[in-house]
N, C-alpha and C positions, 0 to 999 in steps of 0.2 A: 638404676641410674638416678643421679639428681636431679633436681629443678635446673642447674646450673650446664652440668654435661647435657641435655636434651636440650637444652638452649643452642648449646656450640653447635655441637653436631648438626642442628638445624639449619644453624646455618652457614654452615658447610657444607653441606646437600645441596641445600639451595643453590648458592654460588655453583657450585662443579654443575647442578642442571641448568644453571642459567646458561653459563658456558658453553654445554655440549650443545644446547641447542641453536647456538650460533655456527655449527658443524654444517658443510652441505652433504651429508647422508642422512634422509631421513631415519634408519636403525638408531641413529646414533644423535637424531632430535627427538625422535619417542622416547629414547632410552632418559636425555636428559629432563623431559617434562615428567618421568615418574620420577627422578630422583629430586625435583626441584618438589614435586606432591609428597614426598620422603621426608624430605625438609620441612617443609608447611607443617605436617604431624607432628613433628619430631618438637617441634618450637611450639604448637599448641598444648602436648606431652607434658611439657616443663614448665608451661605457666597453669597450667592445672596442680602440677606437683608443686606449685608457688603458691597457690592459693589453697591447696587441704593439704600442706605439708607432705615431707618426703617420704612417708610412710607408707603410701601408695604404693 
């Protein structure tokens, strides 16, 4: 993946976890604080593949 797609996707992730965990099931606020940690990755990913190129 690019610098540019791990960008999106992060924050993507983010969002849907931010969301879920305004849910009242806790399954379903765990679920979304790993996928908003999903996100966070996903976005530090692509600004690393930014700074030493996509070649990674």
């Amino acid at each position: 993946m690019g610098e540019l797609t791990d960008k999106i996707k992060g924050n993507v992730n983010e969002a849907i976890g931010k969301a879920k965990q305004q849910s009242n099931d806790p399954e379903t606020r765990a679920e979304g604080a790993e996928q908003e940690g999903k996100g966070k990755a996903q976005q530090f990913s692509g600004k690393v593949k930014g700074a030493l190129g996509d070649d990674i």
